[in-house]
N, C-alpha and C positions, 0 to 999 in steps of 0.2 A: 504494500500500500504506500503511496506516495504521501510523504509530508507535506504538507502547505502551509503557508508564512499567515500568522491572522496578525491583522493591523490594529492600531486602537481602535480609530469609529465601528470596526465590527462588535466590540466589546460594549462601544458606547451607548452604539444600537439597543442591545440587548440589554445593559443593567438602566437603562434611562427611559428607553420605550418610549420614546420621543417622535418615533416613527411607526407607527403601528403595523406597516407591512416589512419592511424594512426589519422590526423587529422580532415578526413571526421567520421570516427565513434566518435568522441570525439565531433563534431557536432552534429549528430545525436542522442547522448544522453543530451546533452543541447536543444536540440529540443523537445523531451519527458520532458524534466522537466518543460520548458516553458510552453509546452501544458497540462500539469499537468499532465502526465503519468508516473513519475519516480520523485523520492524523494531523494534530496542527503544532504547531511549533512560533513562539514568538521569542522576544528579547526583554531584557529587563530592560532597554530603552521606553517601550511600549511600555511597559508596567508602570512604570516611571511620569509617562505623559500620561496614562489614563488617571494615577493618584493624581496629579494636578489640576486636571481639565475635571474631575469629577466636585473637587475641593473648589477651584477657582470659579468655573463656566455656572455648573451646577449645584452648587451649595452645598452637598453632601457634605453630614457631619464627619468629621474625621475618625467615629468612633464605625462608623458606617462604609465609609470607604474602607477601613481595614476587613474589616469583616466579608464584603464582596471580594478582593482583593485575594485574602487569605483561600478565598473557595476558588477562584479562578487557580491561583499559581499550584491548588492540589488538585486539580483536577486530571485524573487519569486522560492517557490518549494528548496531553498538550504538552510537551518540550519547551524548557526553557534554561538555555546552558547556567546560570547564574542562579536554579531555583531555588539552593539551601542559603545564597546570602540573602535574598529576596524575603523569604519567609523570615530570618532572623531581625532582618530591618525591619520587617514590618512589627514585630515585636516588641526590638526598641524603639521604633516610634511611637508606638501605641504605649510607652510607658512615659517617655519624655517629652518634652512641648520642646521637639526641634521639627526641621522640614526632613522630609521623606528624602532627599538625596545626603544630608549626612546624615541619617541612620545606616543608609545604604554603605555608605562609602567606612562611616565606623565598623560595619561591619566584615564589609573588606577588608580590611588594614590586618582585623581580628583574624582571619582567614587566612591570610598572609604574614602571619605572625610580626607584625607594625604594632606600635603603642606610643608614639608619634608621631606627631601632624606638624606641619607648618602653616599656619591659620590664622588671621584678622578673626575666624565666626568665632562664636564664643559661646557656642551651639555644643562644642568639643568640649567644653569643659563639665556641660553634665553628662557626657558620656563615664562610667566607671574605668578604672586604668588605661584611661588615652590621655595621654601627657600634649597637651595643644602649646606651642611655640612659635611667634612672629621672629620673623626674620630681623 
């Protein structure tokens, strides 16, 4: 079975139903991947702009967007190279009032065994054992 790339606004489609037909076929291709008939594969980029565009465009609470978020990146039949930092950012953001890319990015460092940053944010410093540093 061949993998297919899904984008954000198919995601958009589907958690915002903003388009009603639009979002019945964006159904029914998460129904196929469920049921194992279709393979989809995206990037933590896409992860990335859907947390934004759902928080910024569409008002979704942030306690909201994790929770949609969180069912997307487990969801069997969808690849995503990045899904065990994905999943832990979303975690540490959902516990600290920083943005969704330094969760992301603290929890890289973690992964990569880093506990230094070079940084103006100051976002890193309620991160636990990340040592933040201006140049």
């Amino acid at each position: 079975m061949t993998r297919k790339f899904i984008d954000t606004n198919i995601f958009l489609r589907y958690l915002t139903k903003d388009d009603p037909a639009k979002y019945a076929k964006c159904r029914e291709l998460f129904k196929r991947v469920l049921e194992g008939k279709a393979v989809l594969a995206t990037s933590g980029l896409v992860i990335a702009e859907l947390i934004w565009t759902l928080l910024s465009y569409y008002k979704v609470p942030k306690s909201d967007v994790i929770e949609k978020i969180s069912i997307i990146v487990a969801t069997g039949g969808l690849y995503i190279p990045d899904k065990d930092i994905i999943t832990d950012a979303l975690v540490l953001y959902g516990r600290h009032n920083i943005d969704y890319i330094d969760a992301y990015n603290a929890v890289f460092m973690r992964y990569h065994r880093m506990n230094a940053i070079y940084s103006y944010d100051e976002d890193f410093d309620k991160v636990e054992g990340m040592k933040r540093e201006e140049p």
